[in-house]
N, C-alpha and C positions, 0 to 999 in steps of 0.2 A: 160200645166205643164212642168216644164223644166228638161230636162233630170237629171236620179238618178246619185247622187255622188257616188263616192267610194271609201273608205281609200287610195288609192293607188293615187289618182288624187286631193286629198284636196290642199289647197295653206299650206307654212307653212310661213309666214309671218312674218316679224322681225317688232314687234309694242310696248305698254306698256303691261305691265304685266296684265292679267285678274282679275277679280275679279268673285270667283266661289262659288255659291251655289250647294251641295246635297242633295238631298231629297230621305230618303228611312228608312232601317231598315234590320235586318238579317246579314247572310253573303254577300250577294250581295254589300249592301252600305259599308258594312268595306273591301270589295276586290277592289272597284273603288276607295274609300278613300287614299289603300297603293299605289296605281298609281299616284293620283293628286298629294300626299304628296312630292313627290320627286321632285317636279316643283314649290314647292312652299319656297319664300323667307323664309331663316331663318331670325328671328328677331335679329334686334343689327347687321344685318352687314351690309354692302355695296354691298354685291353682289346679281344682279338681276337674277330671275329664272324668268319663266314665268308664276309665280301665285302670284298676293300680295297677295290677301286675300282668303282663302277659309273657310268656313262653310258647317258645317253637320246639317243639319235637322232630328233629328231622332224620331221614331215613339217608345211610351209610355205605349203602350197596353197589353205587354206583362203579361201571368198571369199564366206561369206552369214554373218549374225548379226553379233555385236559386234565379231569379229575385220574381217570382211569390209566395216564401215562406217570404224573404224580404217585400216585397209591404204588406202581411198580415201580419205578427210579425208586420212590424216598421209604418203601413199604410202610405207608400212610394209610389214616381214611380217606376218603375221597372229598375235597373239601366244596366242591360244584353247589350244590343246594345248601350246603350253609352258607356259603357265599353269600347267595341271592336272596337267602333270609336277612342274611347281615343289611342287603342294600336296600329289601323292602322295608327293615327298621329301621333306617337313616332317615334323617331329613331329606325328603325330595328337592334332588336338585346342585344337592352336597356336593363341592369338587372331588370329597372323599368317595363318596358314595360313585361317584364317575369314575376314577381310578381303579376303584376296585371291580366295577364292571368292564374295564377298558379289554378287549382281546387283540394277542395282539397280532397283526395281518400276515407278517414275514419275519422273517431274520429263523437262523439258521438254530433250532432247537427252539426257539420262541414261540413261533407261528403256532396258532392255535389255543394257545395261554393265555387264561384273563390275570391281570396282572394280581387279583382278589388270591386267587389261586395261587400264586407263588408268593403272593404273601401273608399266608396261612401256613405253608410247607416251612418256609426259613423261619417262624415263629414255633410250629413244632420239632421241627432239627435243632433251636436255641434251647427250647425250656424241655424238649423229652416227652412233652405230654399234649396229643392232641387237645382235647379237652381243655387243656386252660386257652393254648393258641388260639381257641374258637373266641373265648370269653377275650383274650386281651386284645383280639381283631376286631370285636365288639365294641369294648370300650373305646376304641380308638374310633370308631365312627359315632361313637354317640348314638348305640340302638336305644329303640324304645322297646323294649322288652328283651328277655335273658334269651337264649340258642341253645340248647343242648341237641348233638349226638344221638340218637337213639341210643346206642351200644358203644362203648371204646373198643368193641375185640373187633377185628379184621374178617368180619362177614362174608359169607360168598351164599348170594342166593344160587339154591338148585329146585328144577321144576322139575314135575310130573305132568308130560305131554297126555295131549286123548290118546294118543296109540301105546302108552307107557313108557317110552324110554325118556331117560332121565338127561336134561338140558341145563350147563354149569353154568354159571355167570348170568347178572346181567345182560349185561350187552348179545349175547347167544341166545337167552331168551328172549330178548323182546325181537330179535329177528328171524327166529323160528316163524313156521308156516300154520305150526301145529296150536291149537288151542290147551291152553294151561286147565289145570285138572284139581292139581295139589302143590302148594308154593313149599317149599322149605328154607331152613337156614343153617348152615356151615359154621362153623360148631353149633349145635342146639343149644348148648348153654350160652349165648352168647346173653351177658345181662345186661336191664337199665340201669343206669346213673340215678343214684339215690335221690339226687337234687330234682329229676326230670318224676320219680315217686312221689316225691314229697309235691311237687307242684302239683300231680293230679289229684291228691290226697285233700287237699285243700283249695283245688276249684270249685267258681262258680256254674265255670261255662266250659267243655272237654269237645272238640271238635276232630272230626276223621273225615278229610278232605277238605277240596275237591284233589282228585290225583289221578294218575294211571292205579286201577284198581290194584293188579298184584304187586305190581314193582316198586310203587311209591306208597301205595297203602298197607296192604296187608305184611309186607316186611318187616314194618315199625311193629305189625300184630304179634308177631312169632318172636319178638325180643324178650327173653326171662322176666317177666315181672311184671310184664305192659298190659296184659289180658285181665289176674288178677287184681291189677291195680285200678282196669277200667272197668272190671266188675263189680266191685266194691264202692267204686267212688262216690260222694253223697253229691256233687255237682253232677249238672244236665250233661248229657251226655248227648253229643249232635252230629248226625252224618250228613254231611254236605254233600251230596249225589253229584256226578259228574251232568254236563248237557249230550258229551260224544259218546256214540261207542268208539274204541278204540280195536285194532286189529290184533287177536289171539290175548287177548285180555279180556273184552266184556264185548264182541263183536253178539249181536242178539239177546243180551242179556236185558230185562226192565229194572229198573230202579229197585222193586222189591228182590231178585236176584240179585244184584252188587249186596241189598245186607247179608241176604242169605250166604253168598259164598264167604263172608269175615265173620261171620258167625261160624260156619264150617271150620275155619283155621283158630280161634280163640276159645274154640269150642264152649260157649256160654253168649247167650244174649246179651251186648254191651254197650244200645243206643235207648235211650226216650225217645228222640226225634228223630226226623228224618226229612232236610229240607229240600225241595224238589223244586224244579224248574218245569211250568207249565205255559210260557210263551210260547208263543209259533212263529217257526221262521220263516225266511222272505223264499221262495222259489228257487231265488238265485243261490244261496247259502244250501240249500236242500242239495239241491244235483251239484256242486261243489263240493261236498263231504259226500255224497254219492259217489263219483266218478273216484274215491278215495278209500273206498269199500264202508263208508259210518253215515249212521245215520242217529238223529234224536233218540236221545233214552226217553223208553216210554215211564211217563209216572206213575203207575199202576199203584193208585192211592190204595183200595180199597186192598189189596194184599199186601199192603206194606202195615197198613195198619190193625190186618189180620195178625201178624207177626210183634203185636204187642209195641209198636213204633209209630208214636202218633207221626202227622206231614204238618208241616209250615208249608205250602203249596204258593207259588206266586211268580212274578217276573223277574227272574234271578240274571240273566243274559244281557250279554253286549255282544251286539252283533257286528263287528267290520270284516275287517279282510280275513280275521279270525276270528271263530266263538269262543267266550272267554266269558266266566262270570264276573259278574257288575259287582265291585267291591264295596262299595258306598251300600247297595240295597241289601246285598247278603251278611252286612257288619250290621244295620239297623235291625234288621228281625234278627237276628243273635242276640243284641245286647237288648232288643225289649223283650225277648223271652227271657233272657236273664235274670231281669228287672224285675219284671212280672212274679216270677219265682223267689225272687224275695222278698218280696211284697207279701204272696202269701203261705210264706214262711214265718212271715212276722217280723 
């Protein structure tokens, strides 16, 4: 196996622009999102950055909060995280991009509504078709890269607890006590968007996370077409490892476990890489996400890379009043692995 890479010793290569897929949900996919966005060509002009194309993949499942009362009034998808794709690929700063995150504090059926949200629901109530309402709430903000839906059909994650009984929804799972086992999806046919196929078909760079492993990850895995397609793909294929464990999702798990259990659900190996966060935190940050039951995922290079998954290993982290990956450092080692890869591709 050939020696681990590290942010600091990647090539950064002068080639053509990338073509990038994201695959995820949460905060995590709209914090990697506001990274890649800044690297990517604006449309109508001449000037090359180092993304032509990028795509979000995002997961549908959601079913508590504003999305989750939406999806029942309007029997919608849940528009929550494409929303906040939409606003990581706006211009930072945008009044648009501000509206559409705006929530709003009161008023009598309001409260709790980002305004993004209800103007995603009156665009699909007009045109009949989530799917376009994403893209024309897109164009209206000026994204830097396209948004697709993982699935258009009306998804309901169900778990398999450690003790076996079986836990509906979202929302019910992730406030279960019980550790997830086995994720499913409601109908099993639910498919991808040919559009959302064809981007991966034709990446350079296919990325799985950072996210809540099952709820925001592995959901997007169990969509018709999505495993296949990432098993096939001739682009790098990259897992952006979470820094937290989270509770009854990856609470004790290392870094080479999170690939193992999406390998369990796609059932086929569907990573090259595997980029890992090997900073160490401050004391204070430690017993803060202690006293909250989480602690740092451990890097466990050499069994990740046992699993046929090299590591990009390096300081991925921002550490404030939350851990949060560093968008700037975790977008530069992507796009010079990239690069790299094209290079000697020829």
């Amino acid at each position: 196996m050939p020696a681990v890479l590290t942010a600091e010793i990647l090539p950064a290569s002068a080639t053509r622009p990338l073509r990038v897929v994201a695959i995820g949900g949460g905060t995590g996919l709209s914090t990697l999102l506001r990274g890649l966005s800044s690297h990517v060509t604006p449309p109508g002009t001449e000037e090359q950055k180092r993304i032509s194309d990028l795509a979000a993949v995002v997961t549908v499942t959601d079913d508590g909060g504003s999305s989750g009362q939406l999806r029942k009034d309007f029997n919608m998808l849940p528009p929550g995280d494409l929303r906040n794709c939409m606003v990581a690929l706006s211009e930072e700063g945008d009044l648009l991009a501000r509206l559409f995150d705006y929530r709003f504090r009161s008023g009598n059926g309001l409260r709790g509504h980002s305004f993004g949200n209800l103007f995603v629901a009156a665009l699909t109530d007009i045109t009949g078709d989530f799917g376009h309402a994403v893209q024309l709430a897109s164009k209206i903000l000026a994204t830097r890269g396209k948004i697709y839906p993982v699935t258009t059909a009306n998804a309901t994650l169900v778990a398999r607890m450690d003790d076996g009984s079986l836990v509906r929804g979202e929302t019910k799972i992730t406030a279960s006590k019980r550790r997830i086992e086995q994720l499913m999806i409601d109908p099993e046919d639910a498919a991808a968007l040919p559009e959302t196929l064809d981007a991966i078909a034709h990446a350079d760079i296919i990325t799985v996370g950072p996210g809540s492993l099952y709820t925001s990850l592995i959901t997007n895995l169990l969509v018709r077409g999505i495993p296949e397609a990432l098993a096939r793909a001739p682009g790098l294929r990259i897992y952006i490892c979470n820094l937290m464990t989270q509770a009854n999702e990856s609470l004790g798990l290392t870094a080479s476990q999170h690939i193992e259990r999406i390998h369990e659900h796609t059932q086929a190996p569907i990573f090259d890489y595997a980029l890992v966060n090997t900073r160490q935190f401050s004391p204070e940050t430690l017993a803060r996400y202690a006293a909250e039951g989480a602690s740092p995922i451990e890097a466990d290079i050499e069994r990740i890379e046992s699993l046929g998954v090299r590591c990009i290993a390096g300081d991925f982290a921002s550490e404030e009043t939350v851990v949060r990956h560093a968008a700037d450092r975790v977008t530069d080692a992507l796009l010079a692995l990239g690069q790299s890869s094209l290079t000697s591709r020829g």
